[in-house]
Phi, psi and omega in degrees: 000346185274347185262029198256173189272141189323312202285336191278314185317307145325306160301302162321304185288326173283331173302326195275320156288331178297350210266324199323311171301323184276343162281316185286341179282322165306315149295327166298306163320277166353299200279339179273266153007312282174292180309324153295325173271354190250324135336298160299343184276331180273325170337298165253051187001088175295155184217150185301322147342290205286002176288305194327289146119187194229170202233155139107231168295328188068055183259125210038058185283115181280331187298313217256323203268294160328335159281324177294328200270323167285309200286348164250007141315266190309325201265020180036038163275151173308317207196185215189146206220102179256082209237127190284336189276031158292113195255332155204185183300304187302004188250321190292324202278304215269330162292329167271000139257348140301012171269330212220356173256155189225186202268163200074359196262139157272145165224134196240109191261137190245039196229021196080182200282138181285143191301139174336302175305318171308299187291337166297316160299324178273351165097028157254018179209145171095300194062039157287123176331130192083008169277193196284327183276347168286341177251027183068024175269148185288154173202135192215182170184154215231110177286143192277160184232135205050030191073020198219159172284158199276092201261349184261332164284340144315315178259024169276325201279325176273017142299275170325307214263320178072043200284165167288338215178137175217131178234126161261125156251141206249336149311188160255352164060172181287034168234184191255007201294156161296138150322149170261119186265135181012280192283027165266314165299342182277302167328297160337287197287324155334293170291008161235021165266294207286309178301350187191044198341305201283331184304087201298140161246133185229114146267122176278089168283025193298165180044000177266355173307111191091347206274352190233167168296311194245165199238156156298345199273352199278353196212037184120307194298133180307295206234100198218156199222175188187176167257135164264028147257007147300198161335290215274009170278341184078005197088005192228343180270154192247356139203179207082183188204189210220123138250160203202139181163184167293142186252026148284329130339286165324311182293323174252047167249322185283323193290335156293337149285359204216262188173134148359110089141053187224301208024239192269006169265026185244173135109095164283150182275006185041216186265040176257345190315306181294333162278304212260358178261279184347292166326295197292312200290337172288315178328300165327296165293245180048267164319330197273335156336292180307279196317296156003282185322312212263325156309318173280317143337279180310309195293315177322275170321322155299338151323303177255020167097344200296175149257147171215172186197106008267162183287152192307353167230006163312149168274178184225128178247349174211187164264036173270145179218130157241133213249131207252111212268339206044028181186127178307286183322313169318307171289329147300302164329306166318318203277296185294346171268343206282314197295301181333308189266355178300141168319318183235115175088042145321303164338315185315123168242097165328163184208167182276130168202168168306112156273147144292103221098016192221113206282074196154140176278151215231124164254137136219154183246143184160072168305117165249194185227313191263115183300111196108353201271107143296348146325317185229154199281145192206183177199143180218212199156124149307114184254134200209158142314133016261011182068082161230137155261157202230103182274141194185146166094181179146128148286307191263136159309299187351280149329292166314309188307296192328288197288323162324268215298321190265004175281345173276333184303278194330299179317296199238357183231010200009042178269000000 
Protein backbone atom coordinates (compact mmCIF):
# COMPACT_ATOMS: atom_id res chain seq x y z
CA UNK A 1 0.00 0.00 0.00
CA UNK A 2 2.80 2.11 0.42
CA UNK A 3 4.06 2.07 -3.20
CA UNK A 4 0.39 3.72 -4.01
CA UNK A 5 0.26 7.10 -5.94
CA UNK A 6 0.55 10.14 -2.95
CA UNK A 7 -3.57 11.31 -3.88
CA UNK A 8 -4.68 7.88 -3.60
CA UNK A 9 -2.80 7.27 -0.73
CA UNK A 10 -4.47 10.32 0.79
CA UNK A 11 -7.94 9.05 -0.04
CA UNK A 12 -7.40 5.75 1.42
CA UNK A 13 -6.31 6.90 4.84
CA UNK A 14 -9.76 9.47 5.27
CA UNK A 15 -11.92 6.36 4.01
CA UNK A 16 -10.44 4.18 6.52
CA UNK A 17 -11.49 6.54 9.28
CA UNK A 18 -14.60 7.47 8.20
CA UNK A 19 -15.39 3.33 7.17
CA UNK A 20 -14.01 2.57 11.19
CA UNK A 21 -17.14 2.73 12.90
CA UNK A 22 -18.90 0.71 10.70
CA UNK A 23 -16.58 -1.88 10.83
CA UNK A 24 -16.07 -2.26 14.53
CA UNK A 25 -20.19 -2.73 14.36
CA UNK A 26 -19.34 -5.78 11.97
CA UNK A 27 -17.08 -7.28 14.66
CA UNK A 28 -19.47 -7.28 16.85
CA UNK A 29 -22.12 -8.64 14.70
CA UNK A 30 -19.33 -11.45 14.01
CA UNK A 31 -19.07 -12.12 18.10
CA UNK A 32 -23.12 -12.51 18.26
CA UNK A 33 -22.93 -14.90 15.08
CA UNK A 34 -20.00 -17.10 16.70
CA UNK A 35 -21.43 -17.33 19.82
CA UNK A 36 -24.56 -19.25 18.31
CA UNK A 37 -22.36 -21.66 16.35
CA UNK A 38 -20.27 -22.13 19.06
CA UNK A 39 -23.30 -22.98 21.29
CA UNK A 40 -24.59 -25.48 18.88
CA UNK A 41 -21.24 -27.07 18.62
CA UNK A 42 -21.53 -27.82 22.65
CA UNK A 43 -24.72 -28.49 22.41
CA UNK A 44 -24.68 -31.62 20.02
CA UNK A 45 -21.07 -32.60 21.81
CA UNK A 46 -18.93 -32.67 18.61
CA UNK A 47 -16.27 -35.17 19.13
CA UNK A 48 -13.27 -35.69 16.97
CA UNK A 49 -15.05 -38.62 15.56
CA UNK A 50 -17.71 -36.90 13.93
CA UNK A 51 -14.86 -35.23 11.36
CA UNK A 52 -13.92 -38.34 9.98
CA UNK A 53 -17.18 -39.05 7.57
CA UNK A 54 -18.11 -42.23 5.74
CA UNK A 55 -17.36 -43.91 2.64
CA UNK A 56 -19.66 -46.19 0.19
CA UNK A 57 -23.93 -46.04 1.09
CA UNK A 58 -22.85 -43.64 4.25
CA UNK A 59 -25.00 -45.37 6.31
CA UNK A 60 -24.85 -44.20 9.89
CA UNK A 61 -22.77 -41.37 9.73
CA UNK A 62 -23.15 -39.85 12.99
CA UNK A 63 -20.91 -36.89 11.92
CA UNK A 64 -23.04 -36.23 8.65
CA UNK A 65 -26.28 -36.68 10.71
CA UNK A 66 -24.87 -34.21 13.53
CA UNK A 67 -23.97 -31.46 11.48
CA UNK A 68 -27.56 -31.44 10.31
CA UNK A 69 -29.01 -31.32 13.80
CA UNK A 70 -26.25 -27.91 14.56
CA UNK A 71 -27.38 -25.97 11.30
CA UNK A 72 -30.87 -26.47 12.65
CA UNK A 73 -29.97 -25.60 15.76
CA UNK A 74 -28.40 -22.33 14.69
CA UNK A 75 -30.85 -21.40 11.93
CA UNK A 76 -33.70 -22.36 15.07
CA UNK A 77 -35.29 -24.66 12.47
CA UNK A 78 -37.12 -28.70 13.15
CA UNK A 79 -34.46 -30.02 11.00
CA UNK A 80 -32.03 -29.54 8.66
CA UNK A 81 -30.04 -31.46 5.37
CA UNK A 82 -26.32 -30.62 4.84
CA UNK A 83 -24.96 -32.59 1.93
CA UNK A 84 -21.70 -32.61 -0.47
CA UNK A 85 -24.19 -34.34 -2.90
CA UNK A 86 -25.51 -30.70 -3.49
CA UNK A 87 -23.69 -29.64 -6.07
CA UNK A 88 -24.70 -25.49 -5.87
CA UNK A 89 -27.33 -23.22 -4.41
CA UNK A 90 -29.45 -22.99 -7.54
CA UNK A 91 -29.14 -27.14 -6.92
CA UNK A 92 -29.91 -26.89 -2.85
CA UNK A 93 -33.49 -24.24 -4.32
CA UNK A 94 -34.27 -26.53 -6.95
CA UNK A 95 -34.35 -29.27 -4.95
CA UNK A 96 -36.60 -28.09 -2.05
CA UNK A 97 -39.23 -27.18 -4.82
CA UNK A 98 -38.92 -29.79 -6.43
CA UNK A 99 -39.25 -32.22 -3.17
CA UNK A 100 -42.47 -30.17 -2.17
CA UNK A 101 -44.14 -29.17 -5.42
CA UNK A 102 -46.51 -32.00 -7.70
CA UNK A 103 -47.68 -31.35 -11.19
CA UNK A 104 -50.51 -28.94 -10.89
CA UNK A 105 -49.21 -26.85 -7.49
CA UNK A 106 -48.12 -22.98 -8.41
CA UNK A 107 -44.93 -21.45 -7.31
CA UNK A 108 -44.95 -18.00 -7.23
CA UNK A 109 -41.45 -15.95 -7.00
CA UNK A 110 -42.52 -12.76 -4.89
CA UNK A 111 -39.42 -10.99 -5.41
CA UNK A 112 -39.20 -10.30 -9.45
CA UNK A 113 -38.14 -12.42 -12.00
CA UNK A 114 -35.44 -15.45 -10.45
CA UNK A 115 -31.88 -15.15 -11.51
CA UNK A 116 -30.73 -17.02 -14.73
CA UNK A 117 -29.59 -20.37 -13.44
CA UNK A 118 -33.49 -20.42 -11.80
CA UNK A 119 -35.22 -19.73 -14.46
CA UNK A 120 -33.77 -22.57 -16.37
CA UNK A 121 -35.28 -25.05 -13.35
CA UNK A 122 -38.21 -23.66 -13.57
CA UNK A 123 -38.48 -23.99 -17.53
CA UNK A 124 -38.84 -20.02 -18.71
CA UNK A 125 -35.53 -20.01 -20.00
CA UNK A 126 -33.48 -22.72 -21.71
CA UNK A 127 -36.26 -25.28 -22.29
CA UNK A 128 -34.56 -28.31 -20.58
CA UNK A 129 -36.06 -31.69 -20.03
CA UNK A 130 -36.84 -32.26 -16.18
CA UNK A 131 -37.44 -28.65 -15.45
CA UNK A 132 -40.61 -27.67 -13.01
CA UNK A 133 -42.62 -26.89 -16.08
CA UNK A 134 -42.13 -30.12 -17.81
CA UNK A 135 -43.64 -31.72 -14.58
CA UNK A 136 -46.60 -29.44 -14.80
CA UNK A 137 -46.03 -26.92 -12.39
CA UNK A 138 -47.44 -23.39 -12.50
CA UNK A 139 -45.18 -20.79 -12.33
CA UNK A 140 -46.04 -17.02 -11.83
CA UNK A 141 -44.02 -13.74 -10.26
CA UNK A 142 -44.90 -10.44 -8.80
CA UNK A 143 -42.72 -8.00 -10.83
CA UNK A 144 -40.84 -5.38 -8.91
CA UNK A 145 -41.76 -1.58 -8.45
CA UNK A 146 -39.21 1.04 -8.40
CA UNK A 147 -36.84 -1.52 -7.72
CA UNK A 148 -38.55 -2.71 -4.58
CA UNK A 149 -41.30 -5.60 -4.01
CA UNK A 150 -44.23 -4.92 -4.92
CA UNK A 151 -46.10 -5.37 -1.46
CA UNK A 152 -49.75 -4.34 -2.25
CA UNK A 153 -49.21 -6.33 -5.33
CA UNK A 154 -48.14 -9.59 -3.76
CA UNK A 155 -50.85 -9.53 -1.69
CA UNK A 156 -53.36 -9.22 -3.88
CA UNK A 157 -51.89 -12.21 -6.20
CA UNK A 158 -51.35 -14.51 -2.85
CA UNK A 159 -54.88 -13.65 -1.87
CA UNK A 160 -56.33 -14.41 -5.34
CA UNK A 161 -53.77 -17.61 -6.44
CA UNK A 162 -53.87 -19.66 -3.03
CA UNK A 163 -50.08 -20.94 -4.04
CA UNK A 164 -48.22 -24.09 -2.90
CA UNK A 165 -45.08 -22.43 -2.59
CA UNK A 166 -43.77 -18.73 -2.85
CA UNK A 167 -39.54 -18.11 -2.84
CA UNK A 168 -38.34 -14.83 -1.39
CA UNK A 169 -35.33 -14.43 -2.76
CA UNK A 170 -33.10 -12.35 -0.41
CA UNK A 171 -29.91 -11.28 -3.10
CA UNK A 172 -30.23 -9.57 -5.45
CA UNK A 173 -29.06 -11.97 -8.12
CA UNK A 174 -27.84 -10.34 -11.14
CA UNK A 175 -30.12 -7.48 -10.76
CA UNK A 176 -29.76 -3.93 -9.45
CA UNK A 177 -32.63 -4.22 -7.11
CA UNK A 178 -31.28 -3.65 -3.27
CA UNK A 179 -30.95 -7.22 -1.10
CA UNK A 180 -33.59 -7.54 0.90
CA UNK A 181 -32.58 -7.73 4.49
CA UNK A 182 -34.26 -9.86 7.32
CA UNK A 183 -36.43 -7.62 8.31
CA UNK A 184 -38.27 -7.21 5.12
CA UNK A 185 -38.12 -10.78 4.48
CA UNK A 186 -39.81 -10.74 7.85
CA UNK A 187 -42.41 -8.41 7.02
CA UNK A 188 -43.18 -10.76 3.53
CA UNK A 189 -44.03 -14.27 5.19
CA UNK A 190 -46.22 -12.18 7.36
CA UNK A 191 -48.16 -11.09 4.74
CA UNK A 192 -48.37 -14.66 3.16
CA UNK A 193 -48.87 -16.18 6.42
CA UNK A 194 -52.25 -13.93 6.76
CA UNK A 195 -53.02 -14.19 2.94
CA UNK A 196 -52.63 -17.60 2.23
CA UNK A 197 -51.80 -19.36 5.91
CA UNK A 198 -51.17 -23.63 3.95
CA UNK A 199 -48.51 -21.70 1.54
CA UNK A 200 -44.66 -23.04 2.13
CA UNK A 201 -42.33 -20.02 1.95
CA UNK A 202 -38.77 -21.01 0.96
CA UNK A 203 -36.13 -18.28 1.00
CA UNK A 204 -33.19 -18.54 -1.40
CA UNK A 205 -30.36 -17.15 1.46
CA UNK A 206 -27.65 -17.84 -0.97
CA UNK A 207 -24.79 -15.20 -0.03
CA UNK A 208 -27.07 -14.52 3.47
CA UNK A 209 -25.98 -16.53 5.94
CA UNK A 210 -24.49 -14.61 8.86
CA UNK A 211 -24.75 -11.44 7.19
CA UNK A 212 -27.04 -10.53 9.72
CA UNK A 213 -27.84 -10.79 13.60
CA UNK A 214 -31.21 -12.94 12.80
CA UNK A 215 -32.10 -15.48 10.06
CA UNK A 216 -35.38 -15.81 7.87
CA UNK A 217 -36.31 -19.24 9.35
CA UNK A 218 -36.23 -17.19 13.16
CA UNK A 219 -39.40 -15.47 11.62
CA UNK A 220 -41.76 -18.24 9.94
CA UNK A 221 -40.28 -19.35 6.71
CA UNK A 222 -40.90 -23.12 6.40
CA UNK A 223 -37.87 -23.50 4.36
CA UNK A 224 -34.64 -21.80 3.21
CA UNK A 225 -31.73 -23.01 1.22
CA UNK A 226 -28.00 -21.84 0.37
CA UNK A 227 -24.77 -23.18 -0.99
CA UNK A 228 -21.50 -23.99 1.10
CA UNK A 229 -19.08 -22.57 -1.11
CA UNK A 230 -20.92 -19.56 0.09
CA UNK A 231 -21.33 -17.96 3.73
CA UNK A 232 -22.10 -20.82 5.27
CA UNK A 233 -18.90 -22.93 4.51
CA UNK A 234 -16.43 -20.61 5.68
CA UNK A 235 -13.94 -20.96 2.97
CA UNK A 236 -13.24 -24.20 3.96
CA UNK A 237 -16.23 -26.73 2.33
CA UNK A 238 -15.02 -27.23 -1.19
CA UNK A 239 -18.56 -28.27 -2.02
CA UNK A 240 -22.37 -28.84 -1.25
CA UNK A 241 -25.30 -26.90 0.25
CA UNK A 242 -27.85 -26.68 2.91
CA UNK A 243 -31.95 -26.82 3.24
CA UNK A 244 -32.65 -25.93 6.55
CA UNK A 245 -36.54 -26.15 7.62
CA UNK A 246 -39.75 -28.31 9.14
CA UNK A 247 -39.11 -31.38 8.90
CA UNK A 248 -41.71 -32.92 6.84
CA UNK A 249 -40.43 -30.81 4.33
CA UNK A 250 -36.95 -31.82 4.90
CA UNK A 251 -38.14 -35.21 4.26
CA UNK A 252 -39.39 -34.91 0.57
CA UNK A 253 -36.74 -32.38 -0.14
CA UNK A 254 -34.39 -35.60 0.72
CA UNK A 255 -36.30 -38.22 -1.04
CA UNK A 256 -35.66 -35.72 -3.88
CA UNK A 257 -31.97 -35.88 -3.77
CA UNK A 258 -31.76 -39.27 -3.21
CA UNK A 259 -34.65 -41.12 -3.72
CA UNK A 260 -37.94 -42.38 -2.20
CA UNK A 261 -37.68 -44.59 0.95
CA UNK A 262 -33.65 -44.03 0.61
CA UNK A 263 -33.84 -39.75 1.54
CA UNK A 264 -31.20 -38.71 3.74
CA UNK A 265 -30.05 -41.83 5.30
CA UNK A 266 -27.49 -42.57 2.17
CA UNK A 267 -24.93 -40.25 0.44
CA UNK A 268 -21.41 -40.43 1.80
CA UNK A 269 -19.62 -37.46 3.16
CA UNK A 270 -16.02 -38.67 2.13
CA UNK A 271 -13.70 -36.45 3.34
CA UNK A 272 -15.79 -33.72 3.71
CA UNK A 273 -16.94 -33.75 6.83
CA UNK A 274 -13.84 -31.94 8.76
CA UNK A 275 -14.46 -28.79 6.03
CA UNK A 276 -17.74 -28.38 6.82
CA UNK A 277 -17.65 -28.53 10.97
CA UNK A 278 -14.57 -26.02 10.23
CA UNK A 279 -16.41 -23.96 7.80
CA UNK A 280 -19.35 -23.18 9.84
CA UNK A 281 -17.45 -22.58 12.91
CA UNK A 282 -15.19 -20.01 11.27
CA UNK A 283 -18.14 -18.58 8.98
CA UNK A 284 -19.46 -15.53 11.18
CA UNK A 285 -15.75 -13.98 10.86
CA UNK A 286 -15.42 -14.92 7.64
CA UNK A 287 -18.48 -13.15 6.59
CA UNK A 288 -18.03 -10.39 8.71
CA UNK A 289 -14.78 -10.25 6.54
CA UNK A 290 -16.34 -10.56 3.47
CA UNK A 291 -19.11 -7.58 4.64
CA UNK A 292 -15.53 -5.39 5.58
CA UNK A 293 -14.70 -5.65 2.56
CA UNK A 294 -17.43 -4.82 0.64
CA UNK A 295 -17.81 -1.48 2.85
CA UNK A 296 -14.38 -0.45 1.84
CA UNK A 297 -15.13 -1.23 -1.74
CA UNK A 298 -18.20 0.93 -2.02
CA UNK A 299 -16.50 3.87 -0.22
CA UNK A 300 -13.28 3.59 -2.52
CA UNK A 301 -15.03 3.03 -5.67
CA UNK A 302 -17.24 5.97 -4.79
CA UNK A 303 -14.53 7.81 -4.34
CA UNK A 304 -13.87 7.64 -8.08
CA UNK A 305 -16.87 8.30 -9.87
CA UNK A 306 -18.11 4.54 -9.84
CA UNK A 307 -22.18 4.23 -9.10
CA UNK A 308 -22.43 1.30 -6.31
CA UNK A 309 -25.15 -0.49 -4.33
CA UNK A 310 -25.15 -0.50 -1.72
CA UNK A 311 -23.26 2.49 -0.83
CA UNK A 312 -20.72 2.24 2.32
CA UNK A 313 -22.91 2.99 5.01
CA UNK A 314 -25.92 1.51 3.85
CA UNK A 315 -27.38 -1.36 5.39
CA UNK A 316 -26.05 -5.30 4.20
CA UNK A 317 -27.97 -8.40 4.11
CA UNK A 318 -25.60 -10.21 2.10
CA UNK A 319 -22.17 -10.36 0.76
CA UNK A 320 -22.73 -8.41 -2.73
CA UNK A 321 -21.36 -5.46 -3.75
CA UNK A 322 -22.19 -3.60 -7.17
CA UNK A 323 -20.53 -1.62 -9.09
CA UNK A 324 -22.87 -0.23 -12.23
CA UNK A 325 -20.06 0.31 -15.13
CA UNK A 326 -22.89 1.72 -18.11
CA UNK A 327 -20.01 0.43 -20.49
CA UNK A 328 -19.14 -2.82 -21.74
CA UNK A 329 -15.35 -2.41 -22.07
CA UNK A 330 -15.25 -0.62 -18.57
CA UNK A 331 -16.38 -3.61 -17.05
CA UNK A 332 -14.31 -6.17 -18.57
CA UNK A 333 -11.35 -4.16 -17.94
CA UNK A 334 -12.25 -3.91 -14.31
CA UNK A 335 -13.01 -7.78 -14.38
CA UNK A 336 -9.68 -8.23 -16.07
CA UNK A 337 -7.10 -6.11 -13.29
CA UNK A 338 -9.19 -7.39 -10.24
CA UNK A 339 -8.12 -11.29 -11.71
CA UNK A 340 -4.79 -9.46 -11.66
CA UNK A 341 -4.76 -9.27 -8.09
CA UNK A 342 -5.88 -12.40 -6.99
CA UNK A 343 -4.11 -15.61 -4.80
CA UNK A 344 -4.65 -17.93 -7.51
CA UNK A 345 -4.65 -17.58 -11.73
CA UNK A 346 -3.13 -13.85 -11.46
CA UNK A 347 -1.75 -14.75 -14.43
CA UNK A 348 -5.07 -15.15 -16.00
CA UNK A 349 -6.97 -12.63 -18.71
CA UNK A 350 -10.59 -13.18 -18.01
CA UNK A 351 -12.78 -13.11 -21.27
CA UNK A 352 -16.43 -12.83 -21.97
CA UNK A 353 -17.48 -16.33 -22.46
CA UNK A 354 -20.46 -18.87 -22.51
CA UNK A 355 -22.03 -20.70 -19.06
CA UNK A 356 -24.05 -23.02 -18.39
CA UNK A 357 -27.19 -21.95 -17.02
CA UNK A 358 -27.00 -18.56 -18.20
CA UNK A 359 -28.81 -17.14 -21.29
CA UNK A 360 -25.97 -13.95 -21.71
CA UNK A 361 -22.29 -14.14 -21.73
CA UNK A 362 -20.55 -13.82 -18.54
CA UNK A 363 -16.97 -12.18 -17.05
CA UNK A 364 -15.74 -13.30 -14.27
CA UNK A 365 -12.81 -12.71 -12.32
CA UNK A 366 -12.01 -14.86 -9.38
CA UNK A 367 -8.35 -16.85 -8.63
CA UNK A 368 -10.04 -18.97 -5.78
CA UNK A 369 -8.51 -21.91 -4.25
CA UNK A 370 -12.24 -23.60 -4.35
CA UNK A 371 -13.31 -23.48 -8.02
CA UNK A 372 -16.36 -21.01 -8.04
CA UNK A 373 -16.61 -20.04 -4.19
CA UNK A 374 -18.34 -16.64 -3.77
CA UNK A 375 -16.66 -16.84 -0.54
CA UNK A 376 -13.59 -15.68 -1.21
CA UNK A 377 -13.22 -12.87 -3.40
CA UNK A 378 -14.35 -12.50 -7.06
CA UNK A 379 -16.45 -11.04 -9.53
CA UNK A 380 -18.68 -11.80 -12.19
CA UNK A 381 -21.37 -10.00 -13.98
CA UNK A 382 -23.67 -10.79 -17.31
CA UNK A 383 -22.87 -8.28 -20.06
CA UNK A 384 -26.10 -6.80 -20.44
CA UNK A 385 -27.10 -3.11 -19.82
CA UNK A 386 -26.70 -1.86 -17.13
CA UNK A 387 -22.86 -3.51 -17.51
CA UNK A 388 -22.68 -4.17 -13.68
CA UNK A 389 -20.21 -6.44 -12.11
CA UNK A 390 -21.26 -7.96 -8.65
CA UNK A 391 -18.47 -8.07 -6.52
CA UNK A 392 -18.37 -10.94 -3.25
CA UNK A 393 -16.85 -12.92 -0.78
CA UNK A 394 -13.15 -12.21 0.75
CA UNK A 395 -11.57 -14.75 3.35
CA UNK A 396 -9.38 -11.64 4.60
CA UNK A 397 -10.72 -7.85 5.15
CA UNK A 398 -6.81 -7.71 3.79
CA UNK A 399 -7.10 -9.17 0.50
CA UNK A 400 -10.17 -7.42 -0.42
CA UNK A 401 -8.45 -3.84 0.78
CA UNK A 402 -5.14 -5.02 -1.38
CA UNK A 403 -6.88 -6.23 -4.63
CA UNK A 404 -9.71 -3.06 -4.63
CA UNK A 405 -7.13 -0.20 -3.84
CA UNK A 406 -4.45 -1.38 -5.96
CA UNK A 407 -6.96 -2.17 -8.77
CA UNK A 408 -8.09 1.31 -8.42
CA UNK A 409 -4.49 2.42 -8.38
CA UNK A 410 -4.04 0.85 -12.02
CA UNK A 411 -7.53 1.91 -13.26
CA UNK A 412 -7.71 5.52 -12.22
CA UNK A 413 -4.41 6.59 -10.94
CA UNK A 414 -2.79 4.94 -14.00
CA UNK A 415 -0.24 3.64 -11.45
Amino acid sequence: MHNLPTALQIIVARLERKIAPRLAELDHQALANEAKVLAAFQAEQVAESDLIGSTGYGTNDEGRDKLDRIWARIFKTEDALVRSQFVSGTHTIATAMSGNLLPGDELIYLTGMPYDTLQQVIGIAGHQPGSLKDYGIQFDYVPLKDDAVDIDRVQQVVTVSQPKMVVIQRSRGYATRPSLTVNAIRELIALVRRASPQTIILIDNCYGEFSELHEPTEYGADLMAGSLIKNGGGGYAKTGGYIVGKHKLIERAANRLTCAGIGREEGASLGNNRDYYQGLFVAPEITANAIKGAVYTAALLAEVGETVSPRWNEARTDLIQTVVFNDRAKMIKFAQVLQQNSPVNAFVEPIPSNQDGYEDQIIMAGGTFVNGATMEFSGDGPLRPPYALYLQGGLTFAHIKLAITNTVAKLYFNS
